[in-house]
N, C-alpha and C positions, 0 to 999 in steps of 0.2 A: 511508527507512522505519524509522529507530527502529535501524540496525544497527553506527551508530559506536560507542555505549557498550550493550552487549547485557547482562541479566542474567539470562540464560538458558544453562543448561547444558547439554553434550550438543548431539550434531551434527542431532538428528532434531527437537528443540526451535527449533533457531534453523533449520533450512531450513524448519520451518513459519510460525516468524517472517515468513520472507522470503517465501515465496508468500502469506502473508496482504497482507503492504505490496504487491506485483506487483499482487493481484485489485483491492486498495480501489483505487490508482492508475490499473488499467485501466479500471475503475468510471466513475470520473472523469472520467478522458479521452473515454472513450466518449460520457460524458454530457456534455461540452461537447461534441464534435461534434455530439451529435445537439441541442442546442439547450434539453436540458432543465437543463442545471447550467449557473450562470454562474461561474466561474473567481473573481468578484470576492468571495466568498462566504469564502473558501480564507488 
């Protein structure tokens, strides 16, 4: 999710960094289960 080279400062910046990349991912994943996102897209 964007957190090997970070330029974001501050511990409250980068953990919202990180639940942002967790949601889009879950997003994702979801949605290729559920048959509406195809993976080959990515």
């Amino acid at each position: 999710g964007g957190l090997r080279k970070t330029k974001l400062i501050g511990r409250a910046k980068l953990s919202a960094q990180l639940l942002l990349g967790f949601s889009v991912y879950n997003l994702i994943r979801l949605g290729s289960l559920s048959g509406w996102w195809r993976g080959s897209h990515v």
